[in-house]
C-alpha positions as CSV (number, residue, x, y, z in Angstrom):
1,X,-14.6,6.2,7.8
2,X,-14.2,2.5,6.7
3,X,-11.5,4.0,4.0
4,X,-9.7,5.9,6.3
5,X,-9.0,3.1,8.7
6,X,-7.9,0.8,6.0
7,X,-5.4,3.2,4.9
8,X,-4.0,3.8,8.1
9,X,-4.1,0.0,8.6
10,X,-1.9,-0.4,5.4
11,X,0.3,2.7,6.4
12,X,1.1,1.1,10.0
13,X,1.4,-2.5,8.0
14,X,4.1,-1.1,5.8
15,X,5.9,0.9,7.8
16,X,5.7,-2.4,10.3
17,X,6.9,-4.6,8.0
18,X,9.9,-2.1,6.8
19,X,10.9,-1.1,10.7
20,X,11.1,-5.2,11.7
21,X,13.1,-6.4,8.4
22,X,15.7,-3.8,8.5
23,X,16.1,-3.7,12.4
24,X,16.2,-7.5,12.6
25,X,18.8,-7.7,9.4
26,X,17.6,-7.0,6.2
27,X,18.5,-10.3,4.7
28,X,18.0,-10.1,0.8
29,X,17.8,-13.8,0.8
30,X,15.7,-16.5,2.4
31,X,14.4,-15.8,5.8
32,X,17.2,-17.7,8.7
33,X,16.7,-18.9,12.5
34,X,20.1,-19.7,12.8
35,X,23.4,-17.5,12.1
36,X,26.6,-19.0,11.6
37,X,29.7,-17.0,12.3
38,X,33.3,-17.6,12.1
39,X,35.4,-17.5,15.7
40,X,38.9,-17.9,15.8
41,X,40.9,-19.7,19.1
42,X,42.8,-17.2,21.2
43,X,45.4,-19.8,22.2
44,X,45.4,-22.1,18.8
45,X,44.6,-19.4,16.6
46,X,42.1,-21.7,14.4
47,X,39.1,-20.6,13.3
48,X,36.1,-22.5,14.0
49,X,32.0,-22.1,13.4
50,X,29.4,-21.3,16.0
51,X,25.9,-21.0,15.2
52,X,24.2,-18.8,17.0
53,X,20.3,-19.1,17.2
54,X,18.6,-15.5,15.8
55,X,16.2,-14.8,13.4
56,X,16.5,-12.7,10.3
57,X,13.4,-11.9,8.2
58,X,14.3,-12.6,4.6
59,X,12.6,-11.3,1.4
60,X,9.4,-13.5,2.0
61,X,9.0,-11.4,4.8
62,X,9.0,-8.4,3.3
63,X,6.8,-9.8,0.2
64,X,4.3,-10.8,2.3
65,X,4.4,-7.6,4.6
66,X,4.1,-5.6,1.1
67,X,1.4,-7.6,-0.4
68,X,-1.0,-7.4,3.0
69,X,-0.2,-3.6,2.9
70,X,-1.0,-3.1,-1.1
71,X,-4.6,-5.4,0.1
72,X,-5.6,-3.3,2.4
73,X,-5.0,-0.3,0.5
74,X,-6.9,-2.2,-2.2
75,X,-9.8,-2.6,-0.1
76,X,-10.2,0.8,0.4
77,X,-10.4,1.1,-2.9
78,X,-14.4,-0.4,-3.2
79,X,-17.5,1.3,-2.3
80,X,-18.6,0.6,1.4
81,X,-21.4,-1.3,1.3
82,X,-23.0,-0.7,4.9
83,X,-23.4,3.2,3.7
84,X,-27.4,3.7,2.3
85,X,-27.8,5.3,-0.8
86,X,-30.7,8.2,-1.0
């Protein structure tokens, strides 16, 4: 029972992880809170920088979602120890 709920637990927390970094950007770098893109002037033509507050999960993101979902499919791993042995 115990087992079972840790699995699931590290199947939601993977699949979690994976559904957050690629729908918020799937940075391969460092994690960002701040995007800067390049905007150019309609009437001047220039471009200029605006930085735009967002936040992309980087590959500490996905490290750390990966190593809670690999320990909790460790843990399910040991023997329970609230079950009584005959």
């Amino acid at each position: 029972m115990v087992r079972n709920i840790l699995r699931t637990l590290s199947v939601i927390c993977l699949a979690g992880t994976l559904a957050v970094w690629f729908a918020l950007g799937a940075h391969t770098g460092w994690t960002k809170t701040s995007v800067t893109t390049m905007k150019v002037d309609e009437i001047t033509g220039l471009e200029f920088p605006v930085v735009e507050k967002r936040f992309v999960p980087g590959v500490e993101f996905l490290a750390a979602g990966l190593v809670g979902s690999v320990l909790l499919g460790g843990l399910s791993l040991f023997p329970n120890p609230l079950t009584k042995k005959p």
